[in-house]
mmCIF file as Biopython writes it, N, C-alpha, C and O atoms, coordinates in Angstrom:
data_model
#
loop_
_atom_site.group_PDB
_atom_site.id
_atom_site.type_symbol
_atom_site.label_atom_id
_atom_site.label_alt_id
_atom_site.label_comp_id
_atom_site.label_asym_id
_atom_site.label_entity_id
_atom_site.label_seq_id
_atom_site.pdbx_PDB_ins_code
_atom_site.Cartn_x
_atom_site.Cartn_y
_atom_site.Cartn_z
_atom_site.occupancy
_atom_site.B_iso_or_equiv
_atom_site.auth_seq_id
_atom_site.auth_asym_id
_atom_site.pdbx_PDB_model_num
ATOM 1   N N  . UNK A ? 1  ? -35.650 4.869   5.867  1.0 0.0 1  A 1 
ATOM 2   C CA . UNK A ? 1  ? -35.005 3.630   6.234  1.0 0.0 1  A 1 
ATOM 3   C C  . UNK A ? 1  ? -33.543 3.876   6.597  1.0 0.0 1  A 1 
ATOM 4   O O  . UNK A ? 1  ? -32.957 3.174   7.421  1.0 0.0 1  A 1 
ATOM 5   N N  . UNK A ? 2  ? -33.001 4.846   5.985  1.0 0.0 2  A 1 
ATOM 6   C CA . UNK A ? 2  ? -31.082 5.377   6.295  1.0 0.0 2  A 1 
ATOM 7   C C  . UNK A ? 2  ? -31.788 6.082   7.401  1.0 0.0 2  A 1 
ATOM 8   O O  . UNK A ? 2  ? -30.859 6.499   8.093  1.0 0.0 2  A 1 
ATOM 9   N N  . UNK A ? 3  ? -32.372 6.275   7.694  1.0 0.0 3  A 1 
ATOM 10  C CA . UNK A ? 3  ? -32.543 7.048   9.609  1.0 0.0 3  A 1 
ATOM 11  C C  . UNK A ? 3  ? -32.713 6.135   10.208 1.0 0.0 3  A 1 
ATOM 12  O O  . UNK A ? 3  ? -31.497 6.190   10.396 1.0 0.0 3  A 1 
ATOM 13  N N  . UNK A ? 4  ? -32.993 5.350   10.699 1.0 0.0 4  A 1 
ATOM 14  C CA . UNK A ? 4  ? -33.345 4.151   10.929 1.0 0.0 4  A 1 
ATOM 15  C C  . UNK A ? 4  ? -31.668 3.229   11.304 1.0 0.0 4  A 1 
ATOM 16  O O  . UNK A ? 4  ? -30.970 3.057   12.303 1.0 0.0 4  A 1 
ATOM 17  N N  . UNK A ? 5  ? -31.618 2.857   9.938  1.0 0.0 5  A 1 
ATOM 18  C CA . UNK A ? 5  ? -30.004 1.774   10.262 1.0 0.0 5  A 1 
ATOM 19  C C  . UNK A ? 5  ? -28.884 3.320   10.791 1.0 0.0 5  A 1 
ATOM 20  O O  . UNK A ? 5  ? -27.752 2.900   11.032 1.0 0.0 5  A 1 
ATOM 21  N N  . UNK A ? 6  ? -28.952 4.349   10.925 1.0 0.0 6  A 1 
ATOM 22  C CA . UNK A ? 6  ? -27.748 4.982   11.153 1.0 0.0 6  A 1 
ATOM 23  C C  . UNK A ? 6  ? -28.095 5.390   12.702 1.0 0.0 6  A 1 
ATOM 24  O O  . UNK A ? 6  ? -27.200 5.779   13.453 1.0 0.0 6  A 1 
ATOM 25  N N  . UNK A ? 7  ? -29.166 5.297   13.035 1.0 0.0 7  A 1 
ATOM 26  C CA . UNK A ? 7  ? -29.743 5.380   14.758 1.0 0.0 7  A 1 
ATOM 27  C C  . UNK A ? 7  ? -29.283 3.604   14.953 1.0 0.0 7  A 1 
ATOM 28  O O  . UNK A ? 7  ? -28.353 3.664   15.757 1.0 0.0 7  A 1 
ATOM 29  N N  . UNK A ? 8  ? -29.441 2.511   14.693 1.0 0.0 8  A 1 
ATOM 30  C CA . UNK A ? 8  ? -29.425 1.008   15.040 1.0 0.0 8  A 1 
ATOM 31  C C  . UNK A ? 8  ? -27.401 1.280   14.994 1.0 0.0 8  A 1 
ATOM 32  O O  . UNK A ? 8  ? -26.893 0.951   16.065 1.0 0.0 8  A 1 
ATOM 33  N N  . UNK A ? 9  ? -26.673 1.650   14.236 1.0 0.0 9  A 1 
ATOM 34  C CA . UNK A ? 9  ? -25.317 1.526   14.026 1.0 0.0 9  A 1 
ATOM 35  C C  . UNK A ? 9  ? -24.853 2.779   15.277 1.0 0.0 9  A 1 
ATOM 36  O O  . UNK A ? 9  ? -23.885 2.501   15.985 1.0 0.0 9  A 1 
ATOM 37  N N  . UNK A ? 10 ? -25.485 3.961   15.472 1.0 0.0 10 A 1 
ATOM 38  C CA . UNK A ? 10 ? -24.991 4.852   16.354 1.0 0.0 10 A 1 
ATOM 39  C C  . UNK A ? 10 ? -24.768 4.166   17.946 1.0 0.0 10 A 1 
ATOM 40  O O  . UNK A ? 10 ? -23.689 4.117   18.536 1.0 0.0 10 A 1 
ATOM 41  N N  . UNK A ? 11 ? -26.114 3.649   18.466 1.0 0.0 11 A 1 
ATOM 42  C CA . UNK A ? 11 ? -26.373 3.028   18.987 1.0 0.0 11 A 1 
ATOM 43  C C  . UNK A ? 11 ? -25.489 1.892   19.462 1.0 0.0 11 A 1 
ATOM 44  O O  . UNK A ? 11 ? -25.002 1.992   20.588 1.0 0.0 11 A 1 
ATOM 45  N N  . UNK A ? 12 ? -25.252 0.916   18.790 1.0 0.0 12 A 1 
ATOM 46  C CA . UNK A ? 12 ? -24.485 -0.066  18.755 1.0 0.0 12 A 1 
ATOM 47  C C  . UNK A ? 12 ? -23.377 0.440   19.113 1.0 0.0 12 A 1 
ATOM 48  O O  . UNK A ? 12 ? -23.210 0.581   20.325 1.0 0.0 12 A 1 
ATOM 49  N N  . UNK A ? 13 ? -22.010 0.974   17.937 1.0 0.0 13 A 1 
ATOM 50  C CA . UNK A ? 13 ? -21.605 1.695   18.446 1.0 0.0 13 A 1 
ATOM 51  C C  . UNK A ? 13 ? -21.127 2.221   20.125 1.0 0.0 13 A 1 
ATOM 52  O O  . UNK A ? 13 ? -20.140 1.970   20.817 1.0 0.0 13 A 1 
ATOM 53  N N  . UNK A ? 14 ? -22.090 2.873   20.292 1.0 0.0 14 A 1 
ATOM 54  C CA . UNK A ? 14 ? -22.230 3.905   21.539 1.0 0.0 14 A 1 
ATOM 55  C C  . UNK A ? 14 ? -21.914 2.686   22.681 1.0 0.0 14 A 1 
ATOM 56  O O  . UNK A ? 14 ? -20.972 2.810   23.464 1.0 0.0 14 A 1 
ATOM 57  N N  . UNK A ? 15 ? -22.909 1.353   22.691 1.0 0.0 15 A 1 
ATOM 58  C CA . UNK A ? 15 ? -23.105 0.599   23.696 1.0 0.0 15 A 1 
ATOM 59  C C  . UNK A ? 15 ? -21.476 -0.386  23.531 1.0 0.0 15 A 1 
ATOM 60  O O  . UNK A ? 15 ? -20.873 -0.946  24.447 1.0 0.0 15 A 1 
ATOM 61  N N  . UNK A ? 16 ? -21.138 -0.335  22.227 1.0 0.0 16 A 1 
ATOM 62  C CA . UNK A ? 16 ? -19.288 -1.352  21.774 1.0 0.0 16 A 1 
ATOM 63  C C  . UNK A ? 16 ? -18.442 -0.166  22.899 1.0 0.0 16 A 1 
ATOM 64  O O  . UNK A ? 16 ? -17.952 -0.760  23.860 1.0 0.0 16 A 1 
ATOM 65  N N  . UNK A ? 17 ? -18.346 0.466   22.908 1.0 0.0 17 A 1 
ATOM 66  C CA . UNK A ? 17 ? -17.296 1.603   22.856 1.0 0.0 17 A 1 
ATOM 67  C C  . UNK A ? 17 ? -17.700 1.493   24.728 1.0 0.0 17 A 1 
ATOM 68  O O  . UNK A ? 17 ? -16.761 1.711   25.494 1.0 0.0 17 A 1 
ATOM 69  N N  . UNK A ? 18 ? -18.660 1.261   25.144 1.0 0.0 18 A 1 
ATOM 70  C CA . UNK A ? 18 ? -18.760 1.930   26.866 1.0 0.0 18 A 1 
ATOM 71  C C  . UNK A ? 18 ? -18.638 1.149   27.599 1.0 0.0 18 A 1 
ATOM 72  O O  . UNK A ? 18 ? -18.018 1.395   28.634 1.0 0.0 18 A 1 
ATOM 73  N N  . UNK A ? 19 ? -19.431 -0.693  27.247 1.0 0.0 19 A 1 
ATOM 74  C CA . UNK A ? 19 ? -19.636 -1.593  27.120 1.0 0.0 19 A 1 
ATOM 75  C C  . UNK A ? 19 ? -19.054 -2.954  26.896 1.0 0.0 19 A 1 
ATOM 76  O O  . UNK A ? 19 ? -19.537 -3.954  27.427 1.0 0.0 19 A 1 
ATOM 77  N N  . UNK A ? 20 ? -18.335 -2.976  26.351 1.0 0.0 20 A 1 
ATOM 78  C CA . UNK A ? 20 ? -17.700 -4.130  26.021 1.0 0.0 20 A 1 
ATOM 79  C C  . UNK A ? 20 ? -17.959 -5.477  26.478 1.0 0.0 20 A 1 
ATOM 80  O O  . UNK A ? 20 ? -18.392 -6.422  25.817 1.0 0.0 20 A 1 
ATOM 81  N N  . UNK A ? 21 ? -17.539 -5.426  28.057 1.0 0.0 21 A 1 
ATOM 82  C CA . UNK A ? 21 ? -17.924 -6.721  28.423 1.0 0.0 21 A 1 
ATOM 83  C C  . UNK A ? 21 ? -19.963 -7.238  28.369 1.0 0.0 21 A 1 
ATOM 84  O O  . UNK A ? 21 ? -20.338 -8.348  28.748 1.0 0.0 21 A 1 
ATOM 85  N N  . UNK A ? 22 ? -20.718 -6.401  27.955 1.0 0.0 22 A 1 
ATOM 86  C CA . UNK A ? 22 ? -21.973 -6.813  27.897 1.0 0.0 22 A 1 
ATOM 87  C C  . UNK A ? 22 ? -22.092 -7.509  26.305 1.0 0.0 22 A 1 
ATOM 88  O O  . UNK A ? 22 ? -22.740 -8.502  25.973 1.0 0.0 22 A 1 
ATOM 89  N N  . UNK A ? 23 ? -21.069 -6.454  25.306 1.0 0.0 23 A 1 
ATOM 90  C CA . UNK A ? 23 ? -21.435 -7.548  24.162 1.0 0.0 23 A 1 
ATOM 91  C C  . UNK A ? 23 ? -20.355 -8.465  24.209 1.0 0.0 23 A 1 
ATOM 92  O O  . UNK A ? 23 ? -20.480 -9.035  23.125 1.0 0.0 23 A 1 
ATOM 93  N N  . UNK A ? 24 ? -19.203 -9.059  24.869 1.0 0.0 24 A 1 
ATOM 94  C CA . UNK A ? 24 ? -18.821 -10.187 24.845 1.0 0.0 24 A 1 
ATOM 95  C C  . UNK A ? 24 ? -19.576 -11.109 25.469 1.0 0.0 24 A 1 
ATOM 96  O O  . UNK A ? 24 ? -19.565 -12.220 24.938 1.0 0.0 24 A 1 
ATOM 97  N N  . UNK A ? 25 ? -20.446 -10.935 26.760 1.0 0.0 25 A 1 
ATOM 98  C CA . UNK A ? 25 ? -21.268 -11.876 27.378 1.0 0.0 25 A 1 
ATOM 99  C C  . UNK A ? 25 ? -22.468 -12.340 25.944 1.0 0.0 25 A 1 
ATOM 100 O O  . UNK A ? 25 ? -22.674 -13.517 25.645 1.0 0.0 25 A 1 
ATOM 101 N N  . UNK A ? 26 ? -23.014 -11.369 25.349 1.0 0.0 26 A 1 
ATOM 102 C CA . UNK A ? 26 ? -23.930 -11.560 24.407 1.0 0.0 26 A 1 
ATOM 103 C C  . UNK A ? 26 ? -23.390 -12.276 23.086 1.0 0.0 26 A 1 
ATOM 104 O O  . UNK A ? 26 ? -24.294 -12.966 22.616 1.0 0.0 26 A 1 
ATOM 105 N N  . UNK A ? 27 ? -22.577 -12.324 22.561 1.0 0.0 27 A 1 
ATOM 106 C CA . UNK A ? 27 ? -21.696 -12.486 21.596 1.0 0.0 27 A 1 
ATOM 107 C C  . UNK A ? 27 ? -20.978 -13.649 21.689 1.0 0.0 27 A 1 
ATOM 108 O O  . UNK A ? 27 ? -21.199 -14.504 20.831 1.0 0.0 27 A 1 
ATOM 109 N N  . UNK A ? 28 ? -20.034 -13.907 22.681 1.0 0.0 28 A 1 
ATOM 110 C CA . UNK A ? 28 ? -18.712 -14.510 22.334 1.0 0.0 28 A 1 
ATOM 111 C C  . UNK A ? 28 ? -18.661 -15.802 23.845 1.0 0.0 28 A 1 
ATOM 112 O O  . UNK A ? 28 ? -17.976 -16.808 24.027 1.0 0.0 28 A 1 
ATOM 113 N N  . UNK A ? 29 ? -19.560 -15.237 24.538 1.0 0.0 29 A 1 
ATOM 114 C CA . UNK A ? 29 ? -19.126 -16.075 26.243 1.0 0.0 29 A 1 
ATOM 115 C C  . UNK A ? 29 ? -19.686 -17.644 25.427 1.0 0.0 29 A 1 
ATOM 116 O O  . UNK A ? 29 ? -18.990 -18.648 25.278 1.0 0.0 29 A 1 
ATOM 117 N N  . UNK A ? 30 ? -20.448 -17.546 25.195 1.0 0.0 30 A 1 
ATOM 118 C CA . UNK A ? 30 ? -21.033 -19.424 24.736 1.0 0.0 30 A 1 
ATOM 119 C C  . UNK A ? 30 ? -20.240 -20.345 24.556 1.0 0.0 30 A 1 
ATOM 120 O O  . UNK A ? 30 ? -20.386 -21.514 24.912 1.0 0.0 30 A 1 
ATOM 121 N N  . UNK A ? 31 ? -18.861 -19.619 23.682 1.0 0.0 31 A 1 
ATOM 122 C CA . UNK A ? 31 ? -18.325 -20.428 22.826 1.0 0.0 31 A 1 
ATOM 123 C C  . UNK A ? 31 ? -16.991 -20.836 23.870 1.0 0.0 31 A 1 
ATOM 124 O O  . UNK A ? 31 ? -15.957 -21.459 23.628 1.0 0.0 31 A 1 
ATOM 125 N N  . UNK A ? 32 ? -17.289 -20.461 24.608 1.0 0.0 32 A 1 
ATOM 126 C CA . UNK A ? 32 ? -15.567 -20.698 25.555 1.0 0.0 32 A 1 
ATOM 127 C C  . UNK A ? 32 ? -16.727 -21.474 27.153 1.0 0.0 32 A 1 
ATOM 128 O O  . UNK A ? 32 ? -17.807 -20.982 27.480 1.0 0.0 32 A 1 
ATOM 129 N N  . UNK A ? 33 ? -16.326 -22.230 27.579 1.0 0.0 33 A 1 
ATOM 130 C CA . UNK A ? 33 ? -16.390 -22.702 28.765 1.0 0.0 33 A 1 
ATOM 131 C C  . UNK A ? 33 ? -15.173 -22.161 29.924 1.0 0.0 33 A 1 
ATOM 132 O O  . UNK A ? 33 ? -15.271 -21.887 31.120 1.0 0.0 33 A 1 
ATOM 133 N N  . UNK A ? 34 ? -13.886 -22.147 28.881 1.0 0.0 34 A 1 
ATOM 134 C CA . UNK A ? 34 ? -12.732 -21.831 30.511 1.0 0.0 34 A 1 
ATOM 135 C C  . UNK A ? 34 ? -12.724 -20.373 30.613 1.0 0.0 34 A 1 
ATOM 136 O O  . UNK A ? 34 ? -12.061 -19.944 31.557 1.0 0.0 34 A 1 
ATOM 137 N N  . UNK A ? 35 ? -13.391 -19.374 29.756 1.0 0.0 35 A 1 
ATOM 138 C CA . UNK A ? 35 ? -12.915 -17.697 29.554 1.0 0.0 35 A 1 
ATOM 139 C C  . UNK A ? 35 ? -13.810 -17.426 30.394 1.0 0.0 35 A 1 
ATOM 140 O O  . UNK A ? 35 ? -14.728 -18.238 30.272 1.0 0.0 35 A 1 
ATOM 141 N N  . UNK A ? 36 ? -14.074 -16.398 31.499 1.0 0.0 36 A 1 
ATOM 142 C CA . UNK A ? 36 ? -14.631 -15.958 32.484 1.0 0.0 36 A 1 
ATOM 143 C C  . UNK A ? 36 ? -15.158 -14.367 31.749 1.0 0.0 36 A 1 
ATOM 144 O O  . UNK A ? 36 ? -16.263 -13.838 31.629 1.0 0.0 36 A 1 
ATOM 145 N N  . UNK A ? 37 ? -13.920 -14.008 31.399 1.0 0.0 37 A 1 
ATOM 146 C CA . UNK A ? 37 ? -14.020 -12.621 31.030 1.0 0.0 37 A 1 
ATOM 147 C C  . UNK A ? 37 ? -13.659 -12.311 29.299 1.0 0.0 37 A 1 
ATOM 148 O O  . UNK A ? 37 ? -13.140 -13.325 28.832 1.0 0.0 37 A 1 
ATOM 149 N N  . UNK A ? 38 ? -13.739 -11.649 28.675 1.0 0.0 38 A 1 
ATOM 150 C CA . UNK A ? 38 ? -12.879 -10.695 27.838 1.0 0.0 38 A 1 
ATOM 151 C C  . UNK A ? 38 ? -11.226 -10.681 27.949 1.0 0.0 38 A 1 
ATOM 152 O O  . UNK A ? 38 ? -10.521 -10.245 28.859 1.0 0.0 38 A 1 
ATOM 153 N N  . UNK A ? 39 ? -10.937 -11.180 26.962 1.0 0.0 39 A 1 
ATOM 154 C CA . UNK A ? 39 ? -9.171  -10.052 26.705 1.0 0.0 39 A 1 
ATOM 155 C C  . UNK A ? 39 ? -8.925  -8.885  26.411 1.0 0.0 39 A 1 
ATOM 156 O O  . UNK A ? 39 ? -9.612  -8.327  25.556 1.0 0.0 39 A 1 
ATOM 157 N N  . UNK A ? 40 ? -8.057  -8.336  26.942 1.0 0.0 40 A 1 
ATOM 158 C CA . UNK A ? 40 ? -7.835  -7.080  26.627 1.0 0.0 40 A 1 
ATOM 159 C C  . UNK A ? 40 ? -7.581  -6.776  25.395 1.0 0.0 40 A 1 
ATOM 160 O O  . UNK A ? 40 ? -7.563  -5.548  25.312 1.0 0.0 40 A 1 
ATOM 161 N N  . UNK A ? 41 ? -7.361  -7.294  24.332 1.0 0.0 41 A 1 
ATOM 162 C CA . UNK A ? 41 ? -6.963  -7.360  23.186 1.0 0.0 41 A 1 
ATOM 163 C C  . UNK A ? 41 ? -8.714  -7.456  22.054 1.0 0.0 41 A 1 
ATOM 164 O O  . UNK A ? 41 ? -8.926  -6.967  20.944 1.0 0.0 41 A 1 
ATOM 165 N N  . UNK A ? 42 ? -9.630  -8.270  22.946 1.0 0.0 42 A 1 
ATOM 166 C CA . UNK A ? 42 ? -10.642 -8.406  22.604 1.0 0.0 42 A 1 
ATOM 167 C C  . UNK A ? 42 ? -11.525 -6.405  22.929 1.0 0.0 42 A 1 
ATOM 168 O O  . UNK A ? 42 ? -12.019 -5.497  22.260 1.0 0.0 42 A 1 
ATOM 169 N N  . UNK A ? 43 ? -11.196 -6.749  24.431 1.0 0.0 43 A 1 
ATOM 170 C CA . UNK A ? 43 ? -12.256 -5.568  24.418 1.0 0.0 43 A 1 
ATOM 171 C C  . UNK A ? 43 ? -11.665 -3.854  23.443 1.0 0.0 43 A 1 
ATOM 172 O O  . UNK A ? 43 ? -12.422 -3.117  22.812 1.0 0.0 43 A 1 
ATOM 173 N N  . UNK A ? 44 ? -10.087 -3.651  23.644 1.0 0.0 44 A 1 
ATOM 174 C CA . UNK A ? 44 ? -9.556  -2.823  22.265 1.0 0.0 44 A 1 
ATOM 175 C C  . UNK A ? 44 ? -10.403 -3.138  21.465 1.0 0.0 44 A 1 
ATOM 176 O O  . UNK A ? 44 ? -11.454 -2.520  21.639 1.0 0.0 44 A 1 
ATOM 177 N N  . UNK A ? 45 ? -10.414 -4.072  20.378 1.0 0.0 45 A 1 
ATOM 178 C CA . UNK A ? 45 ? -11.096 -4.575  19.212 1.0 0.0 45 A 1 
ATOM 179 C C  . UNK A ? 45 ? -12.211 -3.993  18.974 1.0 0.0 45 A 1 
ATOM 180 O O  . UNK A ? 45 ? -12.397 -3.257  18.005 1.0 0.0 45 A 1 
ATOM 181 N N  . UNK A ? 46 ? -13.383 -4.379  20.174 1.0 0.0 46 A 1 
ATOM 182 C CA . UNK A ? 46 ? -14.384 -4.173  20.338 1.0 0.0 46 A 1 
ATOM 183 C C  . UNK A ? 46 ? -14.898 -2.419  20.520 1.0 0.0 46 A 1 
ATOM 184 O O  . UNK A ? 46 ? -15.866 -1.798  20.081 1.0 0.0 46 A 1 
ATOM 185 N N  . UNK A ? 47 ? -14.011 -2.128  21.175 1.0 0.0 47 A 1 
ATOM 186 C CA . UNK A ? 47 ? -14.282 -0.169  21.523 1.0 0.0 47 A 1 
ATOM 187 C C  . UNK A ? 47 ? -13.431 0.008   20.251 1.0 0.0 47 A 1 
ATOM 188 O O  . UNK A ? 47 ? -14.237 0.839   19.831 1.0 0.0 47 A 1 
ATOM 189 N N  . UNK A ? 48 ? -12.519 -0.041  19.276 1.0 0.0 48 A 1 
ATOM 190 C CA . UNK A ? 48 ? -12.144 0.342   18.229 1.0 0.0 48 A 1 
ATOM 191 C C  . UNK A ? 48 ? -13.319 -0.188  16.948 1.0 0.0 48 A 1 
ATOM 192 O O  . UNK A ? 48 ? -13.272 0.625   16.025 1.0 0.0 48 A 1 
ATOM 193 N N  . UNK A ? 49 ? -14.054 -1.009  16.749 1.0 0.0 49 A 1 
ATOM 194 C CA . UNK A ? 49 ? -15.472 -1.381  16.545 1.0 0.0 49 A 1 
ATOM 195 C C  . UNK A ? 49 ? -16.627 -0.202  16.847 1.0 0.0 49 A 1 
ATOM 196 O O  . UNK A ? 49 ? -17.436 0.438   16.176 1.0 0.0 49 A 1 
ATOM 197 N N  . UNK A ? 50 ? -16.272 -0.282  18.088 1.0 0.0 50 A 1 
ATOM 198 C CA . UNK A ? 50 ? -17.664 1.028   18.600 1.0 0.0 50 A 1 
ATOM 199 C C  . UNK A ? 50 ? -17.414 2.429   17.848 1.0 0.0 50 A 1 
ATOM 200 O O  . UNK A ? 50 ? -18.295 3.037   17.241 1.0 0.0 50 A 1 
ATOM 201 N N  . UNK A ? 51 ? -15.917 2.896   17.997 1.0 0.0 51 A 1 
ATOM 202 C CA . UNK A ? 51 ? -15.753 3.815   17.145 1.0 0.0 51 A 1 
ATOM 203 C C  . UNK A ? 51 ? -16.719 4.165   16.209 1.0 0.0 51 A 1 
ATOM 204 O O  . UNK A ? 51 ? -17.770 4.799   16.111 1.0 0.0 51 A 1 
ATOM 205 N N  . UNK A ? 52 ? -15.550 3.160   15.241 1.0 0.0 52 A 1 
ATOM 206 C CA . UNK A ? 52 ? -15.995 2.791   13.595 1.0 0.0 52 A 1 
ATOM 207 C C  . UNK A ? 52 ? -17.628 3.125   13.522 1.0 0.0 52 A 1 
ATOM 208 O O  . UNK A ? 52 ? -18.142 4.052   12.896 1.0 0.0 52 A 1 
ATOM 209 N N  . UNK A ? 53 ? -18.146 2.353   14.144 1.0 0.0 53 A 1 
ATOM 210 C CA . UNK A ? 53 ? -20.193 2.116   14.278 1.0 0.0 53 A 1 
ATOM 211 C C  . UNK A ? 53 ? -20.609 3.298   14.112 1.0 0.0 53 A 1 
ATOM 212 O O  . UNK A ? 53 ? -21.543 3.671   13.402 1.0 0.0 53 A 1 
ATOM 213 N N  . UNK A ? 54 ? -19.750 4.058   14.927 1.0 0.0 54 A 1 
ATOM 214 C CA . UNK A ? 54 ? -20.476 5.131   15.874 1.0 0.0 54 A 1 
ATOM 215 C C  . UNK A ? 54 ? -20.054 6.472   14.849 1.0 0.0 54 A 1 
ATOM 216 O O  . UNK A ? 54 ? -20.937 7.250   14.490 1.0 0.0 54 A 1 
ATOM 217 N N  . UNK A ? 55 ? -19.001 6.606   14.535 1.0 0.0 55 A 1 
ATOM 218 C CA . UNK A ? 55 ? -18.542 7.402   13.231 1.0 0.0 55 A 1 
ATOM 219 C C  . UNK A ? 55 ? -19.505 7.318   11.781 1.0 0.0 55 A 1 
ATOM 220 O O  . UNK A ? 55 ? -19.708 8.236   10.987 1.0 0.0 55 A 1 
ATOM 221 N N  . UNK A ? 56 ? -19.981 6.004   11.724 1.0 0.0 56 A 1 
ATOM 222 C CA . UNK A ? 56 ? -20.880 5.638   10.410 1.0 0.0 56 A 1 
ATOM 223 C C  . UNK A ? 56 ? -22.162 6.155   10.728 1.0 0.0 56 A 1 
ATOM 224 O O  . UNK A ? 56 ? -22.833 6.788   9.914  1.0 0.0 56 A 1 
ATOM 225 N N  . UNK A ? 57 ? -22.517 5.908   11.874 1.0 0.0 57 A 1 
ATOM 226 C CA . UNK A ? 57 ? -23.775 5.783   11.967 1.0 0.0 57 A 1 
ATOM 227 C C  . UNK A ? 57 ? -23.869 7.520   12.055 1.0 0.0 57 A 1 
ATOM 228 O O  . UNK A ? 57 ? -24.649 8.107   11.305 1.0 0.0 57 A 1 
ATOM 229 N N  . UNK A ? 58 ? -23.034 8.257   13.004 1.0 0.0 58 A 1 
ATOM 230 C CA . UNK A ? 58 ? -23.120 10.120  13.115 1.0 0.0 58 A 1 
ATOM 231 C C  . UNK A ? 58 ? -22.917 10.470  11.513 1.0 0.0 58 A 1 
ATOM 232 O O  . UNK A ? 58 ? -23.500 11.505  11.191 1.0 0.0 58 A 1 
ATOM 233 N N  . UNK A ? 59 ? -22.200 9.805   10.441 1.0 0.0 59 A 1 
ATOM 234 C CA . UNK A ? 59 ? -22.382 10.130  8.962  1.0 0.0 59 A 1 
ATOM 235 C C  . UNK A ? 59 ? -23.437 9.977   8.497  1.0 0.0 59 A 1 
ATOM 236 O O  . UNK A ? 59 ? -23.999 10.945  7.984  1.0 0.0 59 A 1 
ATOM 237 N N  . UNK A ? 60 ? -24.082 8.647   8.524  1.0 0.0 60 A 1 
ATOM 238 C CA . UNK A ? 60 ? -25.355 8.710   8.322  1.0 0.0 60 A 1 
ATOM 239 C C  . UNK A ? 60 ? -26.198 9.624   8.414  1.0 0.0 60 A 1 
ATOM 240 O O  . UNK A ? 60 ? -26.745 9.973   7.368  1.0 0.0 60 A 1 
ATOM 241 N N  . UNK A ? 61 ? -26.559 10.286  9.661  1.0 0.0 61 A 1 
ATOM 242 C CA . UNK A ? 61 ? -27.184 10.779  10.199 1.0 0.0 61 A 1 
ATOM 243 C C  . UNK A ? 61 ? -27.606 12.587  9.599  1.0 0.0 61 A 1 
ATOM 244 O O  . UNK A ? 61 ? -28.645 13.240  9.502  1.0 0.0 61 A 1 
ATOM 245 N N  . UNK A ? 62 ? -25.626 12.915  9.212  1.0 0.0 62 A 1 
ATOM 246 C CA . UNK A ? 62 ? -25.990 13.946  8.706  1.0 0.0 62 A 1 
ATOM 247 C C  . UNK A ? 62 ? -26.189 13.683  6.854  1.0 0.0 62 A 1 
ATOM 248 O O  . UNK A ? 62 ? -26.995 14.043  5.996  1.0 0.0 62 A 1 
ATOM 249 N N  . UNK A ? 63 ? -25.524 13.240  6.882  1.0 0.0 63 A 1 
ATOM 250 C CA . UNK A ? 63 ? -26.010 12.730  5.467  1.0 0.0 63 A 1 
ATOM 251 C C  . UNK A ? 63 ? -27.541 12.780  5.055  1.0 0.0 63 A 1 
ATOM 252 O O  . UNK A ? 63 ? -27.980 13.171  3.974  1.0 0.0 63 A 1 
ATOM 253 N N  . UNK A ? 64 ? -28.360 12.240  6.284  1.0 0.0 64 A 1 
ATOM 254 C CA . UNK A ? 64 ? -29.367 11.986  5.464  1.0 0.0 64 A 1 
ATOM 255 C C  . UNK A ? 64 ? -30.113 13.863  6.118  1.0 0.0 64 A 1 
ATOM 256 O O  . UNK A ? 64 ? -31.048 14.378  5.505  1.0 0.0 64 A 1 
ATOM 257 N N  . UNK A ? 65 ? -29.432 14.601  7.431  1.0 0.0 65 A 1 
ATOM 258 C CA . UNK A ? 65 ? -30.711 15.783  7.439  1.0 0.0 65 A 1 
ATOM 259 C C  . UNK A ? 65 ? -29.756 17.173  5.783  1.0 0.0 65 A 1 
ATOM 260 O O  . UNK A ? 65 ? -30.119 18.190  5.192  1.0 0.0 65 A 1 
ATOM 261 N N  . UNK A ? 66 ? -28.982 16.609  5.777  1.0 0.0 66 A 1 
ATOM 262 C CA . UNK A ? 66 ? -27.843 17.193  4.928  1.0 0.0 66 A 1 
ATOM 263 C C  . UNK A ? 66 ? -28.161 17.061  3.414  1.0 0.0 66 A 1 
ATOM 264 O O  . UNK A ? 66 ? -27.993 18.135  2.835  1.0 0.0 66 A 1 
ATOM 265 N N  . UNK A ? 67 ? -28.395 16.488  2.957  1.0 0.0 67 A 1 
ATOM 266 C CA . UNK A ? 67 ? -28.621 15.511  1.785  1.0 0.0 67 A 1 
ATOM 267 C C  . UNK A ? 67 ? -30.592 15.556  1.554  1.0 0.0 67 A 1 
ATOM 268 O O  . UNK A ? 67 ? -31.127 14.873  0.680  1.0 0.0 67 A 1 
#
């Protein structure tokens, strides 16, 4: 099951960090009618997010062939 959520967090991750504006459309566009796009301040956030994901999830990973 830790192989599993650390492939779902790598993943994620991977797609925050390259991506951005696909998970603000998925995420965040609903809630605004006048925002067209992302802020730059948002999409930082978001690829500093992907990082993070993406760091947990490559720990995971060895953790669990490691461990």
């Amino acid at each position: 099951m830790m192989i599993l959520g650390s492939i779902f967090l790598l993943i994620a991750g991977v797609l925050m960090l390259f991506n951005p504006d696909m998970v603000y459309r998925l995420t965040e566009s609903w809630k605004s009618s006048a925002a067209d796009e992302p802020s730059e301040l948002y999409t930082l956030h978001i690829r500093i997010g992907g990082v993070a994901c993406s760091l947990v999830g490559i720990a995971g990973l060895i953790a669990h062939f490691v461990l």
